[in-house]
C-alpha positions, -999 to 999 in steps of 0.1 A, spaced: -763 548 80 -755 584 76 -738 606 104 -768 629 110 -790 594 116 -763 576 141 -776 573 174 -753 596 199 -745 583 235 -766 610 255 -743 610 288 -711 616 265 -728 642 244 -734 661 276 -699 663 291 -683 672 258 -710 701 265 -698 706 299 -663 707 286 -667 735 258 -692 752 281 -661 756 305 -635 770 279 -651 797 274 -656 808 311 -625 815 327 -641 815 364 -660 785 359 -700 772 357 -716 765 392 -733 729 392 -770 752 389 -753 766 359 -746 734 348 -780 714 355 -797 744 336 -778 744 304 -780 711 303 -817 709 312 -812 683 335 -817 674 375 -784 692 398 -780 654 405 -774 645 371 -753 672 364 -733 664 395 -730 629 386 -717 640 351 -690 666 363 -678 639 388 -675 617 362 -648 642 341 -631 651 375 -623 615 381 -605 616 346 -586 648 351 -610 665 327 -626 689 356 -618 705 387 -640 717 416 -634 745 435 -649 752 469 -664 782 483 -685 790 457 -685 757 443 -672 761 407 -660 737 375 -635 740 358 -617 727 328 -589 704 345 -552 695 336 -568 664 309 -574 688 286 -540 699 283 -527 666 282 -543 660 255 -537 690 235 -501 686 243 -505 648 227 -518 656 203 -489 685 198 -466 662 198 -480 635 172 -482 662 148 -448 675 157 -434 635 151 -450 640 118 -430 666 106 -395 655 121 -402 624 98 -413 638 69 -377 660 72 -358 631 80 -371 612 52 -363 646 25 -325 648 43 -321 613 37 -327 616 3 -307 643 -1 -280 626 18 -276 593 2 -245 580 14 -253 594 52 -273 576 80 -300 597 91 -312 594 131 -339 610 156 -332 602 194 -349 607 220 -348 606 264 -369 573 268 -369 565 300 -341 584 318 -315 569 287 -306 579 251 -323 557 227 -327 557 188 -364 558 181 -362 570 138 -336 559 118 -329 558 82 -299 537 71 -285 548 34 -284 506 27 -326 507 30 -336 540 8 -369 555 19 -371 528 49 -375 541 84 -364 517 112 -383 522 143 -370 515 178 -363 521 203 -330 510 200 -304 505 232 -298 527 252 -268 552 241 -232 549 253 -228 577 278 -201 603 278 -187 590 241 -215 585 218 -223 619 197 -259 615 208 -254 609 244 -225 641 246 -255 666 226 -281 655 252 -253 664 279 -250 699 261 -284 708 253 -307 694 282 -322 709 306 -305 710 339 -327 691 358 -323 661 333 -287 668 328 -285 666 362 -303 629 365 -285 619 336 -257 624 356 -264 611 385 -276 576 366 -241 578 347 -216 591 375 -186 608 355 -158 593 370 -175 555 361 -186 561 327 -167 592 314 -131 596 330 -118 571 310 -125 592 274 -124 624 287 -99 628 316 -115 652 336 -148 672 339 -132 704 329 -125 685 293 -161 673 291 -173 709 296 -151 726 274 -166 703 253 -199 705 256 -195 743 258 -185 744 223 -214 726 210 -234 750 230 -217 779 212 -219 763 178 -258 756 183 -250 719 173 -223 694 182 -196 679 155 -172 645 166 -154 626 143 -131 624 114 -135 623 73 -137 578 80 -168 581 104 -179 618 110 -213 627 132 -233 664 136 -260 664 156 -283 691 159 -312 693 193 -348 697 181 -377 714 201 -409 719 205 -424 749 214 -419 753 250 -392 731 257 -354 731 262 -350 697 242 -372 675 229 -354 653 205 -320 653 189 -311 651 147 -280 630 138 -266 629 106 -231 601 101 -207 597 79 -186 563 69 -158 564 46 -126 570 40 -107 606 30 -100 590 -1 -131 593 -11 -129 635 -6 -152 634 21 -135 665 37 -146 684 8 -182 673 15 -184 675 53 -193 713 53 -224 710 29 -235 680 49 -233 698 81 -252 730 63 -282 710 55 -282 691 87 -287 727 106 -311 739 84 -339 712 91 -327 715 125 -338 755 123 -369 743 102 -382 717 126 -373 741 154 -393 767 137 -365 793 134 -363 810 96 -333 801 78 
């Protein structure tokens, strides 16, 4: 059966109407408005509009009565943002990985008020992409749980905090708070945090999508020894780490 012949469901058909009817009028359709574009009873077209207000899709004003397009809509476009924007941090995880061989490639993200692992790419499994999440990051000594300290939000940074309490979880590596934030500060500065030494080195780099002060974060680890003249190699590693960083982030290189 071809598409042109497939039956349409009439009642859906009409409030996908409704709903591009509404973008394009900033102050709204009146339910007469509705009921006559529609050719249908006010009733119907009442029933209908109801229908997409109970799903977030519409909202009713009072005095006049209007509809409008409701906060759904933007869900859904910011859904659908975001499953795009997945794509593409995968498709450059999977291009640094193969340009980093010998390096563990990693996406986390805030699941749940923690730090978990959600993409990873191990240099063991070529072209494999483990899917977690994983556990939930060590706070205060974990590269990945430090950058989310540095480049969150404050709010978040803030509850992050409050669910990890300093002097419990981070005292014991770091001393005092004044360390932590010197710290933290540096990655700031830098535009990407660095921990570690030549035998098991770690950048990370925060992603974003339009919009928002930190949507994921890109880690990139080294094992091995010096012996091995990893030094040497740390710097180029750390270059093409930042650079899909800038590209997912959208900045130009």
């Amino acid at each position: 059966m071809s598409e042109s012949s497939t039956p349409l469901v009439q009642s859906l058909s009409r409030g996908l109407l409704i709903l591009s009817w509404l973008a394009e009028q900033e102050d709204g359709l009146s339910l007469a408005d509705l009921a006559e574009r529609l050719g249908v009873s006010r009733s119907t077209a009442f029933n209908l509009a109801a229908t997409l207000a109970a799903h977030g899709f519409v909202t009713k004003t009072s005095r006049p009565v209007r509809y409008r397009l409701g906060p759904a809509v933007g869900v859904l476009h910011d859904r659908h943002e975001a499953g795009r924007w997945r794509v593409t941090v995968e498709e450059e995880l999977r291009s640094l990985a193969a340009e980093l061989p010998d390096c563990y490639v990693i996406f986390c993200e805030n699941t749940g008020g923690d730090i978990r692992v959600t993409l990873r790419l191990d240099p063991a499994r070529p072209g494999v992409v483990e899917r977690g999440p994983t556990r939930p990051i060590t706070p205060y000594v974990m590269a990945l749980s430090l950058a989310y300290l540095a480049f969150c939000g404050g709010e978040d940074r803030r509850e992050y905090m409050r669910r990890y309490p300093f002097a419990e979880y981070g005292q014991g590596r770091w001393g005092s708070p004044g360390c932590l934030e010197e710290a933290l500060a540096n990655a700031r500065h830098q535009g990407f945090l660095e921990l570690g030494h030549p035998s098991l080195w770690r950048v990370v780099v925060p992603l974003r999508r339009p919009g928002e002060q930190l949507s994921g974060l890109l880690c990139v680890s080294r094992h091995g020894g010096d012996d091995e003249g990893i030094t040497e190699l740390l710097p180029g590693i750390r270059n093409s780490v930042v650079a899909v960083g800038r590209r997912i982030n959208g900045q130009e290189e």
